[in-house]
C-alpha positions as CSV (number, residue, x, y, z in Angstrom):
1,X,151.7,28.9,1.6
2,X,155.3,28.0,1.7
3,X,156.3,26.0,-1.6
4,X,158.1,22.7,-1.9
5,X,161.0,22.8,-2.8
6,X,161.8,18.9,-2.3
7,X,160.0,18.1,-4.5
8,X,161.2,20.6,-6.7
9,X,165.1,19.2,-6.3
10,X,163.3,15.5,-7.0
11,X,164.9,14.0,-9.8
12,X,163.1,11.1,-9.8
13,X,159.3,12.7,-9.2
14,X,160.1,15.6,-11.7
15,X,160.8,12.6,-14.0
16,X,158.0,11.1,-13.0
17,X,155.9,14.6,-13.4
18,X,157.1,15.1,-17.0
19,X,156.4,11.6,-18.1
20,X,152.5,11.7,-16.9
21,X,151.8,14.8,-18.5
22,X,153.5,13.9,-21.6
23,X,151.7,10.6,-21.7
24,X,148.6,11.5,-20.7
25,X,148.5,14.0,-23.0
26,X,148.9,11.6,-25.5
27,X,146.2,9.4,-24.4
28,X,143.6,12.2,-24.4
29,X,143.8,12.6,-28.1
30,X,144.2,8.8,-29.0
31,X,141.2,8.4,-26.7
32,X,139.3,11.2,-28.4
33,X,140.2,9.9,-32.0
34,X,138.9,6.2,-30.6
35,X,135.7,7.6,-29.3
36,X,135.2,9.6,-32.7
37,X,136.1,6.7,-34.6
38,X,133.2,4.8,-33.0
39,X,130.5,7.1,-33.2
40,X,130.7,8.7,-36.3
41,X,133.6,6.8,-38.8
42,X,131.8,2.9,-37.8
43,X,128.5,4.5,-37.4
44,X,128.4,2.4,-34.2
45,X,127.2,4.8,-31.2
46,X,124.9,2.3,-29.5
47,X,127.7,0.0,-29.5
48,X,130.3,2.3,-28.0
49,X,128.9,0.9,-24.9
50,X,130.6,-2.7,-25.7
51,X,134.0,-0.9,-25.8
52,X,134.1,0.3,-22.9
53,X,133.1,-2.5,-21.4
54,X,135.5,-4.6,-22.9
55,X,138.2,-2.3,-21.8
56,X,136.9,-1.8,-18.2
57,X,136.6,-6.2,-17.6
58,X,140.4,-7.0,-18.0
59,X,141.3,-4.3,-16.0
60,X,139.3,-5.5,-13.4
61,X,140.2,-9.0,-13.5
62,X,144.3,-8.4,-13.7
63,X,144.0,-5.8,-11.2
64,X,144.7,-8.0,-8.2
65,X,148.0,-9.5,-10.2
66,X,148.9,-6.2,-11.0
67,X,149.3,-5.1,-7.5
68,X,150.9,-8.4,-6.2
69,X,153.7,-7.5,-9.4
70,X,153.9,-3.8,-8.1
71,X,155.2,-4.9,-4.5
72,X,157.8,-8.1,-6.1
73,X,159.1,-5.5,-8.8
74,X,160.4,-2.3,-9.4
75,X,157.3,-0.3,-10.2
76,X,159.1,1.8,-12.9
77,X,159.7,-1.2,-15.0
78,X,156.4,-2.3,-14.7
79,X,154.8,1.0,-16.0
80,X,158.1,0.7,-19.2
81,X,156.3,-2.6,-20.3
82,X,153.2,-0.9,-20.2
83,X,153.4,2.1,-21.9
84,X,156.0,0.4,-24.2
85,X,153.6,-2.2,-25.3
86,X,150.4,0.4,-25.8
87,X,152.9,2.0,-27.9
88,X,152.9,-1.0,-30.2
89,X,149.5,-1.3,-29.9
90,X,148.8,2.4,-31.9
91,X,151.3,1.7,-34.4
92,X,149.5,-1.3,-35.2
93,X,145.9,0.4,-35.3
94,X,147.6,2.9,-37.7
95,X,147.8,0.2,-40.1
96,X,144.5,-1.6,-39.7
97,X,142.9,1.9,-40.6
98,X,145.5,2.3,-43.2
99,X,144.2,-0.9,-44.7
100,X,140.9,-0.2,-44.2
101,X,140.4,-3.3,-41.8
102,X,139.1,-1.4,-39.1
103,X,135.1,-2.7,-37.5
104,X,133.5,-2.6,-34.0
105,X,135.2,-6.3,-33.2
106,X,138.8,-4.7,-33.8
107,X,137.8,-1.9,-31.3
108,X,136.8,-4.0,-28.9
109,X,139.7,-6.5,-29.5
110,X,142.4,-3.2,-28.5
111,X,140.2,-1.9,-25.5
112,X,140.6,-5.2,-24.6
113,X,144.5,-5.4,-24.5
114,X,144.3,-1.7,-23.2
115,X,142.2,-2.9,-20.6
116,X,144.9,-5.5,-19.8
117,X,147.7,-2.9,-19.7
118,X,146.6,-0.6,-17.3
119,X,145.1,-3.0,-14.3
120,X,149.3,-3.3,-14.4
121,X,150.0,0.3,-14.9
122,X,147.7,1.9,-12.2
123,X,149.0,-0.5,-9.2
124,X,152.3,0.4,-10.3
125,X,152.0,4.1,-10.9
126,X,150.1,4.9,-8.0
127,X,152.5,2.7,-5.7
128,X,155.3,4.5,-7.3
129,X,154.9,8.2,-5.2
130,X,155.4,6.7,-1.9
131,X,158.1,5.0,-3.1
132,X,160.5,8.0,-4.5
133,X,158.5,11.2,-2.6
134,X,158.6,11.7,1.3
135,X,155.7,11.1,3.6
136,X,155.8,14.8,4.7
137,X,155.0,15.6,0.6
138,X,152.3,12.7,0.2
139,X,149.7,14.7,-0.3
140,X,151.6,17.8,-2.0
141,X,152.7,15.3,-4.8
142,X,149.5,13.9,-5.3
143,X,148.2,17.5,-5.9
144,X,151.0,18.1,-8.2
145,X,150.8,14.8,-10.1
146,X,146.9,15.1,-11.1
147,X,147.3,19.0,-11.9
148,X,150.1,18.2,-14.4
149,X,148.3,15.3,-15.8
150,X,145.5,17.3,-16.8
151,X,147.0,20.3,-18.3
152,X,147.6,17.1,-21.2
153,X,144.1,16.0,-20.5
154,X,142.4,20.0,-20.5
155,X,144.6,21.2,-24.2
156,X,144.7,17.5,-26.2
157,X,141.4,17.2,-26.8
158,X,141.1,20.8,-28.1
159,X,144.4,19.5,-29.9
160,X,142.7,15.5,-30.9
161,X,139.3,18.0,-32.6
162,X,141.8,20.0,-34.0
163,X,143.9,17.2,-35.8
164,X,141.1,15.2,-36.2
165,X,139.6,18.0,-38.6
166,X,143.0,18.6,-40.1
167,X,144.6,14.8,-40.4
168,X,143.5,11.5,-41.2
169,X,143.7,8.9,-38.1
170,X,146.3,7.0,-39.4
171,X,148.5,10.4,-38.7
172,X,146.4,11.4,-35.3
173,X,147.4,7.5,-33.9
174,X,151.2,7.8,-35.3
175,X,151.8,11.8,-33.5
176,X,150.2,9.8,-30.5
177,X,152.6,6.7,-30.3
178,X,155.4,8.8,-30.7
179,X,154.5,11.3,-27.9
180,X,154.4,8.4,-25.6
181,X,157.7,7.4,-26.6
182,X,158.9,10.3,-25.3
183,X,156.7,9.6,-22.3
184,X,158.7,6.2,-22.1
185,X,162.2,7.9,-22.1
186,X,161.5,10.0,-19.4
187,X,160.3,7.0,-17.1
188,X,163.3,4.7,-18.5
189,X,165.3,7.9,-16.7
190,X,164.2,7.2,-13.3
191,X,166.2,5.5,-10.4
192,X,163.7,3.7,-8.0
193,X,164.8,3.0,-4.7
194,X,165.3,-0.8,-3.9
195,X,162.5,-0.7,-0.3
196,X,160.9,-4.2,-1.0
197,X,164.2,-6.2,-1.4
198,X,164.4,-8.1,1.6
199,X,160.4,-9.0,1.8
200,X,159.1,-12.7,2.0
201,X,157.3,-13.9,-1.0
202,X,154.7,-16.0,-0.7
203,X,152.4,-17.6,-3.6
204,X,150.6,-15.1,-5.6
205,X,147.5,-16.5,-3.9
206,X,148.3,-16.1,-0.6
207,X,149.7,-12.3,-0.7
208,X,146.5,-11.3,-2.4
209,X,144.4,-13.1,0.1
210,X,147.0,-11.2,2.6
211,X,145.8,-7.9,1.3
212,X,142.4,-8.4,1.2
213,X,142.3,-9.0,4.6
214,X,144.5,-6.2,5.9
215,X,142.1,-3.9,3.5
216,X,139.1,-5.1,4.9
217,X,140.6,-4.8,9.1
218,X,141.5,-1.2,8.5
219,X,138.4,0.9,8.9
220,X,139.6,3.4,6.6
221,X,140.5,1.2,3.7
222,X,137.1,-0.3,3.7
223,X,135.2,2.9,3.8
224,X,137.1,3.9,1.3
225,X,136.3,0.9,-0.8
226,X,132.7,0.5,-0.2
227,X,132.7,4.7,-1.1
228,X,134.2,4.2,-4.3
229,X,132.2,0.8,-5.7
230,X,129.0,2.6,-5.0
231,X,130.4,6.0,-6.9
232,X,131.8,3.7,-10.0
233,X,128.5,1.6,-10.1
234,X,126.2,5.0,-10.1
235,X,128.8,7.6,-11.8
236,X,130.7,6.2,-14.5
237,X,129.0,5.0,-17.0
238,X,126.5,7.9,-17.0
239,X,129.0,10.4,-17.5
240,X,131.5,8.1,-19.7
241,X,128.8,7.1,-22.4
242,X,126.5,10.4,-21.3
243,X,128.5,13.2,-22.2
244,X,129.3,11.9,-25.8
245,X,125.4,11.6,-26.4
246,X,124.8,15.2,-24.6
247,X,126.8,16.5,-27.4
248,X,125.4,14.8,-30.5
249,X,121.9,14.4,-28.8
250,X,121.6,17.5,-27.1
251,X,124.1,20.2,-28.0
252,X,123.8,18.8,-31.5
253,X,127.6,19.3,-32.1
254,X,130.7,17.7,-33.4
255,X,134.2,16.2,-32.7
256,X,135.2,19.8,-31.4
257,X,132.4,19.4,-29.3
258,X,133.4,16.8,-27.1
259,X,137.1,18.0,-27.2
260,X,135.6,21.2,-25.5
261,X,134.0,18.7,-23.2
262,X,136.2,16.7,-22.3
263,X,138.5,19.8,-21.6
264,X,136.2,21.5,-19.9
265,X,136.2,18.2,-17.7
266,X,140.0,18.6,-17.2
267,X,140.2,21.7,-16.7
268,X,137.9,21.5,-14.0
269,X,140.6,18.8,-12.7
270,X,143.6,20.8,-12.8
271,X,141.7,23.5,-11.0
272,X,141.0,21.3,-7.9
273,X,144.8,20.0,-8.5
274,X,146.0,23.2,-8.0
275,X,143.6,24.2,-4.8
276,X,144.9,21.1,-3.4
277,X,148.4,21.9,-3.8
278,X,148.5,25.0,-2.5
279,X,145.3,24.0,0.2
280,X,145.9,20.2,1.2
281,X,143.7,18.7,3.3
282,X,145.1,17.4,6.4
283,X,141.7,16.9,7.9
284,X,138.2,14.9,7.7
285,X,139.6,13.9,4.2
286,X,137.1,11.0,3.9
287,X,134.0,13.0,4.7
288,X,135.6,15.7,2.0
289,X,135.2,12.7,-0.2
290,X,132.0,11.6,0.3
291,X,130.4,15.2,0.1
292,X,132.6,16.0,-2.6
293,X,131.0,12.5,-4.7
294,X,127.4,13.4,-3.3
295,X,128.0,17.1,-5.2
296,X,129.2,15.4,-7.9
297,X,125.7,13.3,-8.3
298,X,123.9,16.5,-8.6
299,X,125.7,18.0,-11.2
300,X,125.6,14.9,-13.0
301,X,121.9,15.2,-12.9
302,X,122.0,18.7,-13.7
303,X,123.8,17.9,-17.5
304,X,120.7,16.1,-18.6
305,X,119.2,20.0,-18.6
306,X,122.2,21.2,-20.5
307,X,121.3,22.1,-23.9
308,X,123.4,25.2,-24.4
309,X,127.2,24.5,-24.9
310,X,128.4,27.0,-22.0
311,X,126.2,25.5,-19.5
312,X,127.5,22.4,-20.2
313,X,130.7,23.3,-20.0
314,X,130.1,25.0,-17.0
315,X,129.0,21.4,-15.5
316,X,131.6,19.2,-16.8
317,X,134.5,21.9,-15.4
318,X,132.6,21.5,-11.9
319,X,132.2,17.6,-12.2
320,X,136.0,17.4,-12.8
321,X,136.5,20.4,-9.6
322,X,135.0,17.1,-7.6
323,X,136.8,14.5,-9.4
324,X,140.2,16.2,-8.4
325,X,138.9,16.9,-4.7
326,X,137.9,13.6,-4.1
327,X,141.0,11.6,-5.8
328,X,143.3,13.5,-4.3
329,X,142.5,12.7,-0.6
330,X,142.0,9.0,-1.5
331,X,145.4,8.6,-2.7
332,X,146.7,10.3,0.5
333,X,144.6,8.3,3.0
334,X,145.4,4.9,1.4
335,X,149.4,5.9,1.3
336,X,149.0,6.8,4.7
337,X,147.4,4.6,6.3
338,X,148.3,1.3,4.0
339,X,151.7,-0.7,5.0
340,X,154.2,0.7,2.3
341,X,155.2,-3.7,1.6
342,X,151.4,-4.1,0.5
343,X,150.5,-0.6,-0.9
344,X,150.9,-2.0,-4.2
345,X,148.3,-4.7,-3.5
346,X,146.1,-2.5,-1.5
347,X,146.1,0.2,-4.6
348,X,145.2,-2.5,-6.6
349,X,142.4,-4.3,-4.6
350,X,140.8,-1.1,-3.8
351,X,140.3,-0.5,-7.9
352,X,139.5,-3.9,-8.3
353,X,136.4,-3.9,-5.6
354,X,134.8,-0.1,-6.6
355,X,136.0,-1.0,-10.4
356,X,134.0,-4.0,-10.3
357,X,131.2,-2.7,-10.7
358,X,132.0,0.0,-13.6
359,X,131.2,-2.6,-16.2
360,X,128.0,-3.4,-14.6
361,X,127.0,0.5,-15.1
362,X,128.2,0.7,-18.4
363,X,126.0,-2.5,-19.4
364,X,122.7,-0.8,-17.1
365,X,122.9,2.3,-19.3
366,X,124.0,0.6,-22.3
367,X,120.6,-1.3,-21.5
368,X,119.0,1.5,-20.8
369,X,119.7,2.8,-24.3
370,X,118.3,-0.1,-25.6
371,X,115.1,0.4,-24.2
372,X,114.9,4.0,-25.4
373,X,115.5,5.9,-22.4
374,X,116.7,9.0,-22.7
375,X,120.1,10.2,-21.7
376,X,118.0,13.3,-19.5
377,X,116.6,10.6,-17.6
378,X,119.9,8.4,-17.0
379,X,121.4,11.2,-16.3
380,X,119.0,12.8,-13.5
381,X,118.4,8.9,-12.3
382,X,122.0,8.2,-11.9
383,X,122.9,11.4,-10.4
384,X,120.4,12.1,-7.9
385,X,120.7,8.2,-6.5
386,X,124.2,8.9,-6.1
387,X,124.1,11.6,-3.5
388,X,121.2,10.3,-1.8
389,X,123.7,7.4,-1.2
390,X,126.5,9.1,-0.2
391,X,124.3,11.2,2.3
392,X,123.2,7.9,3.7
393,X,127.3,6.4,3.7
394,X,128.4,9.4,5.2
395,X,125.6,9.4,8.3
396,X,125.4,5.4,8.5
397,X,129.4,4.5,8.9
398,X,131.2,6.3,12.1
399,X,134.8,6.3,10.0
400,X,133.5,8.5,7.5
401,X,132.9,11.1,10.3
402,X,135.8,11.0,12.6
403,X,139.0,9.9,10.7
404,X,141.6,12.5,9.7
């Protein structure tokens, strides 16, 4: 396989590149610290449920601004503000914990404002590619992108454990805020093409309702939406609130535990990151996906019998193999086939609609929880539903099928 070299002479997209890995490396260990900080430091594990809800609603609700923004502005600038501002936001929870003002109402306050931040960070970033990165290297860059982002995701939880054991948050959240400064100089480096210029506004309103209905007219885009709000609804809050519970319920472990978790989960990301950079798909992507998601439902299922670390993190590196191999292809099929003046709005519809229902699976388990169900049986429940359903998608809808 031939490499590509231009991407390689890029400016813009190796900017781009080193300012996602820089901040998402950042984010895995303030996320880590967060989820630790919850559990164990607040004592508040059945409530850890409520935060990520709170931080999933917002995002959800802004998403469809977001996008309208991402094709009025320069996308760039829109994902400055953002990281700028969760900057701020870190520095800040330093000194609540500093001051020992920190309670389950403050968490749930910043997931929040988190929440806020990214439903105008994703339209943005994901409109961005297309924007600075040739057609021919779509799919290439997409590869590229996610592989690089996980590299942060795969070492800084082994780095969050590590610091966490060493450091007191205050220090964890202040090394984070100023690793996503960094991440902000690279971005503030980047020259974005002016392509939207000379397009007709119309209310905020109207170009939403605009994009809905182009979304919903292309066969494609509305596989690809109904696909992804029944894997959200069935996937996501099982393994977001299941694998912290596997490793205090089952595996009986610590904060090094879950870092080894969740970097076994991104590790198993960059490995499909790099398959599909040097392998990309050029065909039947959206059956690809919805095999891919129904594999993942099985293996989902199959952590509620992991009781020994290494077949756990066996699992979780093959859940995030499937993560990569269906994101991947989604991102290429909605570039492709989306008009470039509404890809900001389609991006952001197409979270919006399978997002939707993320908070609705966090509150079902959270429930669930309540009523003493085991996290074995969410876990099988959830799973196996999920590729029964994408087994009946794939052989019910024609598009799935046929499209390239």
């Amino acid at each position: 396989m031939k490499p590509a070299p231009a991407l390689l002479r890029n400016r813009n997209f190796l900017l781009l590149w080193l300012a996602s890995l820089i901040s998402n490396f950042a984010l895995a260990i303030a996320m880590l610290a967060e989820t630790w900080l919850v559990i164990k430091t607040l004592g508040a594990k059945e409530q850890l449920g409520l935060v990520m809800i709170a931080g999933s609603v917002p995002r959800i609700m802004l998403m469809a601004i977001g996008g309208v923004l991402a094709d009025r502005m320069k996308r760039s600038h829109i994902i400055l503000a953002s990281v700028g501002l969760r900057v701020l936001l870190l520095l800040v929870l330093v000194g609540i914990v500093a001051n020992d003002q920190l309670s389950i109402g403050v968490m749930v306050g910043f997931a929040l404002i988190y929440g806020a931040l990214d439903a105008f960070f994703w339209p943005a970033r994901d409109a961005l590619v297309p924007n600075i990165v040739a057609d021919s290297d779509l799919t290439r860059a997409n590869s590229i992108m996610l592989t690089t982002n996980q590299v942060g995701l795969v070492f800084g939880p082994v780095l969050g454990g590590t610091m966490l054991a060493l450091f007191s948050y205050e220090t964890v959240f202040s090394l984070t805020a100023m690793m996503l400064a960094a991440g902000l100089l690279a971005m503030a480096l980047i020259r974005e093409p002016e392509l939207l210029a000379n397009r007709k506004r119309f209310s905020m309103l109207s170009e939403l309702k605009e994009g809905m209905q182009y979304m919903i007219q292309t066969p494609v885009l509305r596989a690809l939406m109904l696909v992804y709000a029944a894997a959200n609804l069935l996937f996501m809050g099982p393994l977001g609130l299941g694998v912290p519970l596997v490793v205090t319920d089952l595996l009986q472990g610590s904060a090094s535990t879950l870092s080894f978790m969740q970097s076994a989960f991104a590790a198993g990301m960059v490995l499909g990151g790099l398959l599909l950079t040097l392998y990309p798909p050029t065909q039947k992507r959206l059956l690809m996906i919805t095999v891919v998601i129904a594999i993942e439902g099985l293996l989902l299922a199959s952590l509620a019998l992991a009781t020994w670390l290494p077949v756990a993190l066996g699992v979780q590196v093959l859940i995030g193999l499937g993560v990569a191999a269906n994101n991947v292809p989604m991102m290429s099929l909605i570039q492709h086939y989306a008009d470039r003046q509404k890809l900001g709005r389609i991006m952001s519809l197409n979270s919006m609609v399978s997002m939707g229902l993320t908070p609705l699976s966090y509150a079902l388990v959270t429930a669930l929880f309540s009523m003493h169900i085991s996290i074995q049986w969410v876990l099988s429940a959830f799973g196996l539903l999920l590729a029964l359903l994408m087994m009946g998608m794939t052989m019910k809808m024609r598009v799935i099928r046929e499209v390239d």
